[in-house]
C-alpha positions in Angstrom: 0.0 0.0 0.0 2.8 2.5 1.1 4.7 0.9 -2.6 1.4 2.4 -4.3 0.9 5.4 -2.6 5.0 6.3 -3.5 4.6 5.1 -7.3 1.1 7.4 -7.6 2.7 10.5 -5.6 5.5 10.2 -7.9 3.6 10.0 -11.3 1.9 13.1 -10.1 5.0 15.1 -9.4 6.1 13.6 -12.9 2.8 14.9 -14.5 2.8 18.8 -12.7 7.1 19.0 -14.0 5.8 17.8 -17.7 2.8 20.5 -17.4 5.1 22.9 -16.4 7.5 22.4 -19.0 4.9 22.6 -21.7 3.7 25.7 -20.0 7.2 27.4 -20.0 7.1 26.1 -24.1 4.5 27.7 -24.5 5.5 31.4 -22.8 8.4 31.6 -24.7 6.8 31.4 -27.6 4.2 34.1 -26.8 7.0 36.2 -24.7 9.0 36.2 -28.1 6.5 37.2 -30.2 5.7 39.9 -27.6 9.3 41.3 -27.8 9.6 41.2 -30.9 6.5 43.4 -31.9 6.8 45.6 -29.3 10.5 46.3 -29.8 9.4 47.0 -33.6 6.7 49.1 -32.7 8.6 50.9 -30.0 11.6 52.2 -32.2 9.2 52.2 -35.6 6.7 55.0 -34.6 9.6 56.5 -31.9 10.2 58.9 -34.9 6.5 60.0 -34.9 6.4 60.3 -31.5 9.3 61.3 -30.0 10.7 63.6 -32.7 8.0 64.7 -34.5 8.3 63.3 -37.7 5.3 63.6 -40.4 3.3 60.0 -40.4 1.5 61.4 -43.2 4.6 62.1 -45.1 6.4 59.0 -44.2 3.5 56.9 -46.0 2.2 59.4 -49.0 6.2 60.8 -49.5 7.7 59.7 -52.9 11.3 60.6 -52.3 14.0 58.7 -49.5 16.6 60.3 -48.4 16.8 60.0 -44.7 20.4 60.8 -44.7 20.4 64.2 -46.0 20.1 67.6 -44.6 16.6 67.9 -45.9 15.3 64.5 -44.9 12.8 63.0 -47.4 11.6 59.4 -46.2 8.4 58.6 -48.1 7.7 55.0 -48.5 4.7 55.4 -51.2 7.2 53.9 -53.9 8.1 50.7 -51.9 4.4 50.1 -50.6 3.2 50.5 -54.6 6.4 47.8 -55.9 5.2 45.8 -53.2 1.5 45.8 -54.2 2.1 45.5 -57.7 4.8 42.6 -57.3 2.5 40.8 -55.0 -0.7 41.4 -57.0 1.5 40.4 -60.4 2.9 37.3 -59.0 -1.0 36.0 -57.2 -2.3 36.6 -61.4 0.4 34.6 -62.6 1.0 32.1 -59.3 -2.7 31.3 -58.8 -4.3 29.5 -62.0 -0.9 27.7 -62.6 -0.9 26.3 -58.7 -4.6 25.3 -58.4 -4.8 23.6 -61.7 -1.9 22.1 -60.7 -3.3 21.1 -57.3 -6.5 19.9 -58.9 -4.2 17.5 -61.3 -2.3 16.2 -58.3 -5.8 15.9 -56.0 -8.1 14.8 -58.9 -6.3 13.4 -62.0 -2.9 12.0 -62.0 -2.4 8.6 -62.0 -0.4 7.4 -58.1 2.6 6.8 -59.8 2.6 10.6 -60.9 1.9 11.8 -58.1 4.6 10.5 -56.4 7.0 12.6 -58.3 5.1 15.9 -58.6 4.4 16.0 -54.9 8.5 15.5 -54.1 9.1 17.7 -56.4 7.0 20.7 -55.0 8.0 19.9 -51.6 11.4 20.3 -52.6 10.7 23.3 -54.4 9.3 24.9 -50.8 12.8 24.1 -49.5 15.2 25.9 -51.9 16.8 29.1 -50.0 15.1 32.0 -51.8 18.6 33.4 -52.6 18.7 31.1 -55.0 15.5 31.2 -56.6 17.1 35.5 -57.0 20.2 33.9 -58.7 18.3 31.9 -60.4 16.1 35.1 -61.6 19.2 37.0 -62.1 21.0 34.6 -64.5 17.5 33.3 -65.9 15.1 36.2 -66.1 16.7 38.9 -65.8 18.7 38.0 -69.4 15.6 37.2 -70.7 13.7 39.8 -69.9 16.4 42.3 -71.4 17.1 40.0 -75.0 13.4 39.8 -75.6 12.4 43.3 -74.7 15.8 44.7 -76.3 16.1 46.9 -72.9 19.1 48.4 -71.3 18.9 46.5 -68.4 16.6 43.2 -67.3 16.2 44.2 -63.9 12.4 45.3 -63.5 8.8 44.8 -62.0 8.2 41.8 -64.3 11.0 39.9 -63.1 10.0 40.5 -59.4 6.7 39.1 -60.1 8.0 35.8 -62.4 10.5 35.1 -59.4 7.7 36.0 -57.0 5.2 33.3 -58.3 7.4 30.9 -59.0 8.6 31.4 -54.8 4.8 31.3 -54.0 3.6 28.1 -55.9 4.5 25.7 -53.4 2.6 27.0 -50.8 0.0 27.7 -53.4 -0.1 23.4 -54.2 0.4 22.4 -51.4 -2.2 23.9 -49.4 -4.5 23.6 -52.2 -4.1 20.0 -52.6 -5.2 19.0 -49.0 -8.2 21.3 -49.3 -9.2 19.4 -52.4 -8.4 15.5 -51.0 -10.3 16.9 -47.6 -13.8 17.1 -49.7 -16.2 14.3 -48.9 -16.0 11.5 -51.6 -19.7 11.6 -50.9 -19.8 14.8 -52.8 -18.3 13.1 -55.9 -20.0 10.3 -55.8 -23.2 12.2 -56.0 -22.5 14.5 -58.7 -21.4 11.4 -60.6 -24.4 9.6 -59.9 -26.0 12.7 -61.8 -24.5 12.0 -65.1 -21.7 14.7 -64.7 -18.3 14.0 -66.2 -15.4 13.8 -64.0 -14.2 17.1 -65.0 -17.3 18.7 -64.5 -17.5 17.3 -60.9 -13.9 18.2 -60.3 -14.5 22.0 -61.7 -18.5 22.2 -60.2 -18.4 20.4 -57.1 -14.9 19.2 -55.3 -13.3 22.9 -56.1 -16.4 24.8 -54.9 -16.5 22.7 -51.6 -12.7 23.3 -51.3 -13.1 27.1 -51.8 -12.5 28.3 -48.4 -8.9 26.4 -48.4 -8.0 27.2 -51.7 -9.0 31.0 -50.6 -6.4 30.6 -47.2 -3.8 28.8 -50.2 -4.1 31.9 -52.3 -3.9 34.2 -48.7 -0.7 32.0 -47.3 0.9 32.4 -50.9 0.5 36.0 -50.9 1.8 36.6 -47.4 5.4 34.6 -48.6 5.4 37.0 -51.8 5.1 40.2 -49.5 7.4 39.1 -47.4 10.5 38.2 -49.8 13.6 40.1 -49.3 16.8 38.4 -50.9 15.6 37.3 -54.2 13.7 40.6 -54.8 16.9 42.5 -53.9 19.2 40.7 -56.9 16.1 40.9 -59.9 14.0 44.0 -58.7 16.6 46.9 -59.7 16.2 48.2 -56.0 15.6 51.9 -57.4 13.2 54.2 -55.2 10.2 55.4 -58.1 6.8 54.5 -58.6 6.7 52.2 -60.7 4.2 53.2 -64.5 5.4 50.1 -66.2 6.1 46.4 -65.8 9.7 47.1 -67.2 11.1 49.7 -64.0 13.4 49.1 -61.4 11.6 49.3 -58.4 12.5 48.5 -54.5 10.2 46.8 -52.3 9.5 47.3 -48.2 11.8 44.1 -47.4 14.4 45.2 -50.0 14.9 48.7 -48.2 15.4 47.1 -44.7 17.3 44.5 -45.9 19.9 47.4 -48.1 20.2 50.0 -45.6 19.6 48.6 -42.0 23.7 47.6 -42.1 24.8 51.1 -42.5 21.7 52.9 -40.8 21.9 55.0 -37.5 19.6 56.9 -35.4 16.9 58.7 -37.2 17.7 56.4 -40.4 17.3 53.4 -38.1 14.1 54.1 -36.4 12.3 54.8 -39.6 13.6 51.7 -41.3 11.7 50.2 -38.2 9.0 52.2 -39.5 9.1 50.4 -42.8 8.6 47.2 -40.5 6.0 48.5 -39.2 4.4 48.9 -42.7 5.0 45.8 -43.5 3.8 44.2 -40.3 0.4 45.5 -40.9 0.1 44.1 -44.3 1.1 40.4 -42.7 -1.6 41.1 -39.5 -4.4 41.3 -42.0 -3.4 38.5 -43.9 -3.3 36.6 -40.8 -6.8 38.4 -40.2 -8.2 37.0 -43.5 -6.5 33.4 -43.0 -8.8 33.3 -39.4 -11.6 34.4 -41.4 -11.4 32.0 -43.7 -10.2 29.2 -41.5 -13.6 29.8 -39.1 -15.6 29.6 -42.4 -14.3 26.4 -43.5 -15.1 24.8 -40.3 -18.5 25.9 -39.7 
């Protein structure tokens, strides 16, 4: 009886250190995540605040020069190359990764499947500064030889190298959306008379649309946040861009260029630019809840 007793007193101390371990997990997870923002925050508006700096002119301005006598640090160029290279990359990324997720899902034999899926997976895991070599000894060339310009370097290869970076995510996501939908739902619509295309296209992608919609949202959030490959094919030059063909410098790529050389005032409002950029990623993580509570209802 004593034996018992000691062998259940100890399996309870064991079970409150193994709680508390998982606890202290946990915490430093949220504790970092804390830090992090509110060290971002803190020296990203301390500009606005603190030395009263223009907010207005920081996000509208179209000229940066934060190192000059006559500071100019408007961001309005990087938040438009960012838009546009994101928004270019989702028109080109999308169609090819669904319809490629549909063929892996819905159509492929097993024995294809077993080499496209390695292959994307192994496409998620190549370092992004070599998908910007890649861009720069692939696209860039291309872009200049068929478009006889001075220099390759532009918009359009941000996006190619953009939505080639997001189509892993794109598939792969998409792909267990697709195999998640009832077979009961197939079965049905081909019971109808429908063709398998037709129940593929009218039925299984319809009742995968909320995942396919948190794909698309997941896909979009890697693209905004890309720094190294955009900084060797984008041009890196600070100008709104009026055609596919300019140089043109994204939010990441400004960080990433000056934050080695920055100090004080050029410092805190490259935090700034985080800042920026950490709003667009909050509301895609806003829409990917959305549409995560939607698909489980």
């Amino acid at each position: 009886m004593v034996e018992e007793n000691k062998n259940n007193k100890s399996k309870y101390i064991i079970d409150k250190v193994t709680r508390a371990i998982f606890l202290v997990c946990a915490l430093i997870a949220v504790i970092s995540l804390i830090l992090i923002i509110g060290f971002v925050f803190y020296k990203g508006l301390r500009p606005f605040f603190a030395e009263g700096k223009s907010f207005t002119e920081f996000i509208f301005g179209t000229e940066w020069y934060p190192t000059s006598e006559n500071q100019k640090y408007g961001i309005l160029p990087m938040i438009i190359a960012s838009i546009c290279g994101t928004v270019g990359a989702l028109i080109i990324g999308v169609p090819i990764g669904l319809l490629t997720a549909i063929f892996i899902a819905e159509i492929a034999p097993k024995g294809l499947s077993k080499i496209i899926i390695p292959a994307v997976e192994l496409l998620a895991g190549i370092p992004s500064v070599l998908y910007g070599l890649f861009g720069l000894a692939v696209i860039v060339p291309w872009i200049q030889n068929t478009f006889n310009l001075p220099q390759g370097q532009s918009l359009l290869a941000v996006i190619i190298v953009l939505a080639v970076m997001m189509l892993p995510t794109i598939i792969s996501v998409s792909t267990t959306a697709i195999k998640a939908v009832p077979k009961s739902y197939k079965e049905g619509s081909l019971g109808l008379g429908a063709s398998h295309i037709e129940t593929t296209f009218k039925v299984v992608v319809p009742a995968a649309k909320s995942g396919i919609l948190a794909a698309i949202v997941l896909g979009c959030g890697r693209a905004i946040g890309e720094t190294m490959a955009i900084i060797l094919v984008g041009g890196n030059s600070v100008q709104i861009p009026t055609s596919i063909f300019d140089k043109v410098r994204p939010l990441t790529s400004n960080i990433a260029l000056e934050m080695g050389y920055a100090t004080q005032s050029h410092q805190e409002l490259l935090f700034a630019t985080g800042v920026v950029l950490f709003a667009f990623i909050l509301i895609l993580n806003l829409v990917i809840s959305k549409l995560s509570s939607k698909e489980g209802k």
